[in-house]
C-alpha positions as CSV (number, residue, x, y, z in Angstrom):
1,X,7.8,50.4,-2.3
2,X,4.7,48.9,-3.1
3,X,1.5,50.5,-3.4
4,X,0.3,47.4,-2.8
5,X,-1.7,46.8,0.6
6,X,-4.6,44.5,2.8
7,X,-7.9,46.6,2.7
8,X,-6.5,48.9,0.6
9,X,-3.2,50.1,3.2
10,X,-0.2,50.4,1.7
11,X,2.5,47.4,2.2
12,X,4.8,47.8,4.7
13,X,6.9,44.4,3.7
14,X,7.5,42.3,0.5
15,X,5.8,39.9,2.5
16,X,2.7,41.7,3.0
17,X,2.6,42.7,-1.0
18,X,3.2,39.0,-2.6
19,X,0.1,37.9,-0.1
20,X,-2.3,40.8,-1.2
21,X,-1.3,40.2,-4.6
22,X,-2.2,36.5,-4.8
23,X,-4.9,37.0,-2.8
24,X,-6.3,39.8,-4.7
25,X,-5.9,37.4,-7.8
26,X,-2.6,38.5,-10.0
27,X,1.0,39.5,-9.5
28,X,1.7,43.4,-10.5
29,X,4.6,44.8,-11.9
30,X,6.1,48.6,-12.4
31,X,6.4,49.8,-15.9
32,X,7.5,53.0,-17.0
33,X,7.3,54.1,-13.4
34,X,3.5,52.9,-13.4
35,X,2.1,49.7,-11.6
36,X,0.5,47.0,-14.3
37,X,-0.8,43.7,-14.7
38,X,2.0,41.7,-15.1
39,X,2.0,39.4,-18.1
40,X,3.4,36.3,-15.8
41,X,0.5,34.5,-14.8
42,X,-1.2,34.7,-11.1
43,X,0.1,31.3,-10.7
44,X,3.8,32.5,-10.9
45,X,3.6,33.8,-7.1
46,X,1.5,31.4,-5.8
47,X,4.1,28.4,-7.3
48,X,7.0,30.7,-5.2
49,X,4.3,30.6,-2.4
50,X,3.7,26.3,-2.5
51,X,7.4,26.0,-2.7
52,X,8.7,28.3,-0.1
53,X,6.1,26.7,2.3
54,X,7.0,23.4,1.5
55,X,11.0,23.7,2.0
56,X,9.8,25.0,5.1
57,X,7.3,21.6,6.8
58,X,9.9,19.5,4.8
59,X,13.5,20.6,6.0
60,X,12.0,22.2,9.6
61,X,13.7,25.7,8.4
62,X,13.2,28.5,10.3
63,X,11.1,27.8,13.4
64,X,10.5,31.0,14.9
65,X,11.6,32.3,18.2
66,X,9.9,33.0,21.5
67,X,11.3,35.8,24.2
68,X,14.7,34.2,24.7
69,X,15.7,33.3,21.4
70,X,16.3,34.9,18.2
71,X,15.1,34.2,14.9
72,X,16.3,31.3,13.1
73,X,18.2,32.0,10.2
74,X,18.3,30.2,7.1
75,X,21.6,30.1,4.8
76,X,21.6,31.1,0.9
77,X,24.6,29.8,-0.6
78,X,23.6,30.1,-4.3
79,X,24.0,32.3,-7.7
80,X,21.0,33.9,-9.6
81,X,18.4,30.9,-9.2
82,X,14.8,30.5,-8.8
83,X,15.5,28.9,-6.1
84,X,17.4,32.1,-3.9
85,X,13.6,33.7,-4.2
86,X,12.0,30.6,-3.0
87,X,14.3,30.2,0.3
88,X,14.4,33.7,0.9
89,X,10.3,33.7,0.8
90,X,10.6,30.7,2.8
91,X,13.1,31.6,5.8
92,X,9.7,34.8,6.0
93,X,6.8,32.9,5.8
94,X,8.4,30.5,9.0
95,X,9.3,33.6,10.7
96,X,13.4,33.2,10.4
97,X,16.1,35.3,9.0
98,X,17.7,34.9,5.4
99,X,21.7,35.3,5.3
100,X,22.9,36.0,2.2
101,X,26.1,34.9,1.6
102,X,28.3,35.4,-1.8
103,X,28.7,32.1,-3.7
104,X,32.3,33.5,-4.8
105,X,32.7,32.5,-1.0
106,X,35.8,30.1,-0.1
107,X,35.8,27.2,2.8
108,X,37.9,29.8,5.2
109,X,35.1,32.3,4.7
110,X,32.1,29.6,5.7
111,X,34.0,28.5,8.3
112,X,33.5,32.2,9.8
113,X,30.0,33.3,8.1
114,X,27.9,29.9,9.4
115,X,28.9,29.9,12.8
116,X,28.6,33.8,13.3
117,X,25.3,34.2,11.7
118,X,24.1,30.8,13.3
119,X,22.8,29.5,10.4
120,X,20.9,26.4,11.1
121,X,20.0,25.4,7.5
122,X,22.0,25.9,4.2
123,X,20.3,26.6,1.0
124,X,22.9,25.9,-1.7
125,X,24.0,24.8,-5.0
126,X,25.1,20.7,-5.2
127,X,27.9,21.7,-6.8
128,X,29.0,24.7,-4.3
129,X,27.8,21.6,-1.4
130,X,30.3,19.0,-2.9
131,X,33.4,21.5,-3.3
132,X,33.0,23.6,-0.2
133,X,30.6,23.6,2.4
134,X,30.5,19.7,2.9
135,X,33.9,20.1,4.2
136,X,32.9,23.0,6.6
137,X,30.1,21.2,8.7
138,X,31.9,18.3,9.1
139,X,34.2,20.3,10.8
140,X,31.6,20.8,13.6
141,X,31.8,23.9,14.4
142,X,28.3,25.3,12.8
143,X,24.7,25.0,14.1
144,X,23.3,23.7,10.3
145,X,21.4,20.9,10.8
146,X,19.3,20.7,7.4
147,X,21.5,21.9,3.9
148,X,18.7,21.5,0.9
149,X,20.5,21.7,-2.4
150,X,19.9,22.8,-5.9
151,X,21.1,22.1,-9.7
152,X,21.4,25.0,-11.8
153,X,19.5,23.3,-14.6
154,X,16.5,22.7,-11.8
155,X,13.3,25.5,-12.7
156,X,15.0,26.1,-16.2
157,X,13.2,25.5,-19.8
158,X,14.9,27.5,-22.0
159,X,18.2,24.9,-22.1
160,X,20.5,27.8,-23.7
161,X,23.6,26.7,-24.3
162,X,25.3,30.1,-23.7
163,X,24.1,29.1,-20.0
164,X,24.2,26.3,-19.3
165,X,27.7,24.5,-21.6
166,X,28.9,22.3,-19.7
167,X,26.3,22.1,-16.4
168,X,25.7,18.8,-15.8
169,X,22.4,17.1,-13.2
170,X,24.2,15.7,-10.4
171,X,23.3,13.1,-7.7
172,X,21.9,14.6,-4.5
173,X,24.8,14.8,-2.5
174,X,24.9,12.5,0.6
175,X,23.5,13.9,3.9
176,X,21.2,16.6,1.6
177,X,17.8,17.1,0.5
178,X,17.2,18.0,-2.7
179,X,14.9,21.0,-3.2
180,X,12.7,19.6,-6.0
181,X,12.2,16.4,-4.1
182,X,10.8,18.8,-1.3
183,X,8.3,20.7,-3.8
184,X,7.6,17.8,-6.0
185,X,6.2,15.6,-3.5
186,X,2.8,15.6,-2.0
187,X,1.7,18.8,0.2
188,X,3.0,18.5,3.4
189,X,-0.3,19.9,5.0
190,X,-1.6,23.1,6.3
191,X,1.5,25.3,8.2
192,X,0.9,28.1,9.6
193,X,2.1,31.6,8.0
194,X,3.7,34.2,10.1
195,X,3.6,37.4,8.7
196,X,6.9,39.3,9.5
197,X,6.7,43.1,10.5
198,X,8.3,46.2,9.2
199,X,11.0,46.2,12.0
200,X,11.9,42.6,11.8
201,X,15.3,41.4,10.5
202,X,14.8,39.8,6.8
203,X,18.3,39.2,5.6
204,X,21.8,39.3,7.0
205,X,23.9,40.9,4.7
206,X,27.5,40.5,5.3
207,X,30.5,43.1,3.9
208,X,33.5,41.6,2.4
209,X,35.9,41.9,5.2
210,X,38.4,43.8,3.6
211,X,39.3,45.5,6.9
212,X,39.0,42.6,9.1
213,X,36.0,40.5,9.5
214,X,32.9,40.5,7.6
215,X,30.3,42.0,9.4
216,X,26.6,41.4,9.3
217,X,24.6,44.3,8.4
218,X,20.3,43.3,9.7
219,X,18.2,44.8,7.2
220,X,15.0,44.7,8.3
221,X,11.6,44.3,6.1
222,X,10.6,48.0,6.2
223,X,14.4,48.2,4.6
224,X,13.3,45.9,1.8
């Protein structure tokens, strides 16, 4: 947990830490079981911070919930990518839920995880859109209304071929919004932050369902 806190109290969220720590002027990281300056720059948390707040005005993710509603939840249908830390930060900062859901995941298994986590916005790879989940919401049977996608070769500079042999940049697909459209474009304006609390749910994590159906474990922020 971090040490890191607003007037000098200790963080009770990942949310609270990576808003101290831009605030405060640089992003920290643990070494050798000791907190140092990190050698990324302070501009590293506060690009996450543009982006995640951006995907938010842009695709309308995440909108909160009053007394008779619960928190919208935002989809993350992707493998290790910048962009799962930028939707994640994002479904927070607009006061909504993250799911997590494996990208190993098969049509049959969205066709239960969307609907029962009430996802209404998918996060996702183009590729992962195309093959699988475009067929799943046209079924109908889901609450998604925005899906943002993602390239694999989008945030990357290093072009390693042991990576990335054979990824190709494809055409947004049809009826998506492509995540660097929504952060390259011009700032959608000032939006409002909510700062989640310890008890709140940050991600649905969902088992595999090998005794029956997956089931949604709520971790909350203090969990994180």
């Amino acid at each position: 947990r971090s040490k890191a806190g607003v007037a000098g109290r200790p963080a009770k969220t990942v949310s609270d830490a990576l808003r101290w720590e831009r605030e405060r002027g640089r992003v920290r990281l643990v070494r050798r079981g000791k907190y140092a300056p990190a050698e990324m720059p302070r501009t590293t948390e506060q690009r996450i911070h543009r982006r995640a707040m951006e995907l938010r005005a842009r695709a309308g993710i995440a909108a909160g919930r009053d007394d008779e509603h619960f928190w919208d939840r935002v989809a993350l249908y992707l493998q290790n990518h910048p962009a799962y830390v930028i939707g994640l930060v994002a479904a927070w900062k607009a006061g909504g839920i993250a799911v997590a859901i494996n990208p190993m995941s098969k049509a049959h298994e969205l066709e239960y995880l969307l609907p029962d986590s009430g996802a209404v916005a998918l996060l996702c790879h183009d590729d992962l859109y195309t093959d699988v989940a475009a067929a799943v919401l046209a079924g109908g049977a889901t609450a998604v209304k925005t899906v943002v996608t993602v390239n694999p070769l989008d945030e990357q500079t290093r072009d390693d071929e042991r990576l990335f042999a054979g990824v190709r940049r494809n055409t947004t697909p049809e009826g998506t919004t492509a995540l660097a459209a929504i952060t390259a474009g011009a700032p959608a304006g000032r939006v409002a932050e909510h700062t989640p609390g310890p008890d709140d749910v940050a991600v649905l994590t969902y088992t595999s369902g090998t005794t029956g159906v997956p089931k949604g474990g709520m971790n909350t922020h203090a969990n994180l």
